[in-house]
VMD Tcl script that draws the C-alpha trace (Angstrom):
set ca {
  {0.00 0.00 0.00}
  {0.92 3.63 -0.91}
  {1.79 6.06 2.20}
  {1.09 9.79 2.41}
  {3.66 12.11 3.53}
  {3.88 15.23 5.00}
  {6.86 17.77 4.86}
  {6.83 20.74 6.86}
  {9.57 23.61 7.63}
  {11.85 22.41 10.43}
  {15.47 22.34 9.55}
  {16.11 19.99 6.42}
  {19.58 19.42 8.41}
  {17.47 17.03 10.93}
  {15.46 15.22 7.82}
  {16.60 11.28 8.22}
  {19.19 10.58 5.83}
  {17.54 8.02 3.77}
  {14.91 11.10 3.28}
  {15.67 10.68 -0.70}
  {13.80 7.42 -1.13}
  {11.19 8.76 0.34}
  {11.14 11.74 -2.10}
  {11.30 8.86 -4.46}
  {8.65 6.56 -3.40}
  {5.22 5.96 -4.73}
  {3.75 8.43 -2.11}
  {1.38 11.13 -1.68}
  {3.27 14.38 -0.38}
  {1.91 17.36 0.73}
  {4.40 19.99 1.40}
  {3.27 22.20 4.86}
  {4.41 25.68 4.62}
  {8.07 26.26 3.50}
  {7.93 22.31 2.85}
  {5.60 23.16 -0.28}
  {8.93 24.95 -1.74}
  {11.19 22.69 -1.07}
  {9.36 19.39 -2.70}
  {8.68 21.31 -5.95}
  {12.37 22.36 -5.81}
  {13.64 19.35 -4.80}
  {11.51 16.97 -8.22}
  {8.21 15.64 -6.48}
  {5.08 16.94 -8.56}
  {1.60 17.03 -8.15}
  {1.30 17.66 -4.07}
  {-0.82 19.26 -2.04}
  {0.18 22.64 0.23}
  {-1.17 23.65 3.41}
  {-0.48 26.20 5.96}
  {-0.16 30.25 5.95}
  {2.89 30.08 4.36}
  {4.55 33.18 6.30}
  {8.20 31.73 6.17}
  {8.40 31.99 2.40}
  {9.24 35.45 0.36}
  {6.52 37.20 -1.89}
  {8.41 35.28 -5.40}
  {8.48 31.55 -3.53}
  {5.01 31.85 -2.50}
  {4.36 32.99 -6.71}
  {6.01 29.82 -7.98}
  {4.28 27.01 -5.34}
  {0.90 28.38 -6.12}
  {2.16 28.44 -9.93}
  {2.74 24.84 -9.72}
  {-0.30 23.23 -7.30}
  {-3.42 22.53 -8.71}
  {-5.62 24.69 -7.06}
  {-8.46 22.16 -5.55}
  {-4.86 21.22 -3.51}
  {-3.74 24.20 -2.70}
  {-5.02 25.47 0.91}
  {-3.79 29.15 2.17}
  {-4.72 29.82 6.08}
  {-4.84 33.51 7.67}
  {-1.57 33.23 10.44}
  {-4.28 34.06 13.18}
  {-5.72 30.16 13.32}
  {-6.93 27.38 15.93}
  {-5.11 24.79 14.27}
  {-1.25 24.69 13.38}
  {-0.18 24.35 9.52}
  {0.60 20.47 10.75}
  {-2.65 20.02 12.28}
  {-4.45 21.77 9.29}
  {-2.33 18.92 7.11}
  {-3.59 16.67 8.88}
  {-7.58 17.22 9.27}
  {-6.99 17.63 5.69}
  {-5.60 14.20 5.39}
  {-9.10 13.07 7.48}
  {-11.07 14.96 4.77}
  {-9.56 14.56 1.28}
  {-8.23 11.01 1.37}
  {-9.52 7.53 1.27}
  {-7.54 6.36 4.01}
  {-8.17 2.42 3.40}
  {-5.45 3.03 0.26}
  {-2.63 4.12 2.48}
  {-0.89 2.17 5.04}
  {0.92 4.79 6.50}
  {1.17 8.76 7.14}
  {5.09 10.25 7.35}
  {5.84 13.15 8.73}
  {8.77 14.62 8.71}
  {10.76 18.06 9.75}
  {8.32 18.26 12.40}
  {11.53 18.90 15.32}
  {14.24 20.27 15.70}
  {13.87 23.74 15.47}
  {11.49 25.09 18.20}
  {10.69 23.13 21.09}
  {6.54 24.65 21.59}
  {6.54 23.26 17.93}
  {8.08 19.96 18.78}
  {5.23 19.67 21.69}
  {2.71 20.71 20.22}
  {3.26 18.12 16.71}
  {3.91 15.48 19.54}
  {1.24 16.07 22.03}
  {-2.01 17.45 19.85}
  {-1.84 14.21 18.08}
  {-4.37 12.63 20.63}
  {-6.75 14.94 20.17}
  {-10.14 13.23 19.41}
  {-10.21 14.22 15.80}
  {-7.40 12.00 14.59}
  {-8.39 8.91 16.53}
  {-8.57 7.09 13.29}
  {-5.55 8.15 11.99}
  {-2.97 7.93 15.44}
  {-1.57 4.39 14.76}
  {-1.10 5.38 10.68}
  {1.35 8.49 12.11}
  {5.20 8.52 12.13}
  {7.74 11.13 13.02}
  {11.05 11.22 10.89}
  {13.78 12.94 11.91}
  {17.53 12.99 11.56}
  {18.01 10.38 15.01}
  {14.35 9.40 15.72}
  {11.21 7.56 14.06}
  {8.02 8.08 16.49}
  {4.89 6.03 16.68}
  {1.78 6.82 18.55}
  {-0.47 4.67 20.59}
  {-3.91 4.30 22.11}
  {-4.98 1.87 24.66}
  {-4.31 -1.37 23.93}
  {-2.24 -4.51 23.41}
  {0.98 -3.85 21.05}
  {4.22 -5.74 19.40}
  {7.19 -3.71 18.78}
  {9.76 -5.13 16.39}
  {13.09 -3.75 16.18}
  {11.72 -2.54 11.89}
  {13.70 0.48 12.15}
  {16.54 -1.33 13.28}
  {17.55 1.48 16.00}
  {19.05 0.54 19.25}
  {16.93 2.33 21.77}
  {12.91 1.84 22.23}
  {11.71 4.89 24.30}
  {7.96 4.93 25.88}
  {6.29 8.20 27.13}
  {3.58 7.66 29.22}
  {0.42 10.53 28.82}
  {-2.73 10.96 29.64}
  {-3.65 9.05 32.91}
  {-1.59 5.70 32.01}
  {-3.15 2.39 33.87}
  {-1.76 -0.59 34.00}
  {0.94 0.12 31.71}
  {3.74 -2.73 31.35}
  {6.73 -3.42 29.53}
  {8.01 -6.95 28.12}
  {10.41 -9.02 26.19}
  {12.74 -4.79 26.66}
  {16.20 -5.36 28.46}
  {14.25 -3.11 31.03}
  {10.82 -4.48 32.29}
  {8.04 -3.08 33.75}
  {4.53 -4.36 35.42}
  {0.94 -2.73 35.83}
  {2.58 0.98 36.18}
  {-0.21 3.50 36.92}
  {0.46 7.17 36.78}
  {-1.78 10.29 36.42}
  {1.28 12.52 34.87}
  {3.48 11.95 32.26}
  {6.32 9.77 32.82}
  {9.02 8.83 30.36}
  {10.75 5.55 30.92}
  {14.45 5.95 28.32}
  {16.88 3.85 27.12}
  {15.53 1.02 26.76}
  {16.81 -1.76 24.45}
  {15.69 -4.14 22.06}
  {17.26 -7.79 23.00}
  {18.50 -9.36 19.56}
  {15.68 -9.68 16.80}
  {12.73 -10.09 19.64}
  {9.65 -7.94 19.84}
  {9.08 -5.51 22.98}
  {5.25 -6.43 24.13}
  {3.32 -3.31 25.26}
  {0.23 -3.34 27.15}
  {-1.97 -0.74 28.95}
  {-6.05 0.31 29.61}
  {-6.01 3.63 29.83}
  {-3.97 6.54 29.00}
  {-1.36 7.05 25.60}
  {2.11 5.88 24.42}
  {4.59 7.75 22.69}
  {7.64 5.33 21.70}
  {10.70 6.54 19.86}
  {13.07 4.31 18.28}
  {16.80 6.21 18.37}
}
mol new
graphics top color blue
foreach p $ca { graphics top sphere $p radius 0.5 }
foreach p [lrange $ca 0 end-1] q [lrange $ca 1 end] { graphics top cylinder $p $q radius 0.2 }
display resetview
């Protein structure tokens, strides 16, 4: 299945560095912001931009809405409820058939300023993309995040990273940890906790389990 990705403007230093084969996969793009620029400069046609587009000059601005069909071209006023990568993604919810895609990509999402780093990180469980959390991944240069709801989950090592990371959020219950070089059993918390450094053990899969609450885990 085909994914859809989503560039915005955070620092193209921190983009992973296979971020070319994504440029060249069979994928959807839509370019956030500066992001629009840089796909149409950078070979990848037919995408979609979103956001207010206030970090590109009067002439870039000219030549992305030169080159994106209009029905996928979405300008916002800067004085908004919703960010330019929360705007990408209700528009994601809106304009696509979502049983074609396996998968939705972000990247350049940190590494710039940390309110923008939260916010991408945290707004994600809002209510509104409960049917898209578990499709999300961050990118960055270190980094791939996932996203999870309640529930039972197997991690494999498919990034093939070294460190598995899990945020707890949100009222955790019952949380626990298995098959990780560090353990854990029924943890119950109602602030955020962040258990680090943990460790995939050879080729086996980390087992995640909890009732209530939400998961971040980052694979560095």
């Amino acid at each position: 299945m085909r994914s859809i990705n989503i560039l915005a403007g955070g620092p193209r230093e921190n983009l992973p560095k296979n971020f070319s084969d994504f440029l060249h996969s069979d994928s959807d793009w839509i370019g956030v912001d500066a992001g629009a620029f840089y796909l149409l400069t950078h070979g990848v046609e037919h995408i979609t931009a979103i956001g207010d587009f206030d970090s590109l000059t009067a002439s870039e601005l000219a030549f992305v809405k030169s080159k994106v069909d209009p029905k996928n071209f979405f300008q916002a006023k800067p004085e908004k409820d919703y960010t330019d990568t929360e705007l990408s993604l209700l528009w994601v919810e809106k304009h696509f058939d979502l049983s074609k895609y396996d998968a939705i990509n972000l990247f350049a999402m940190t590494g710039q300023r940390l309110d923008h780093e939260l916010n991408n990180l945290l707004n994600l469980f809002e209510a509104q993309y409960t049917n898209i959390l578990r499709r999300i991944k961050f990118y960055d240069l270190t980094n791939i995040v996932e996203f999870f709801a309640a529930g039972n989950y197997l991690l494999s090592n498919k990034f093939h990273k070294k460190y598995l990371g899990l945020i707890t959020l949100n009222d955790i219950s019952h949380f626990s940890i298995k098959g990780a070089k560090y353990e854990l059993s029924d943890f119950s918390s109602k602030i955020a906790r962040a258990f680090a450094s943990n460790e995939f053990l050879s080729d086996a899969e980390v087992e995640i389990s909890f009732e209530t609450g939400n998961v971040i885990a980052i694979y560095s």
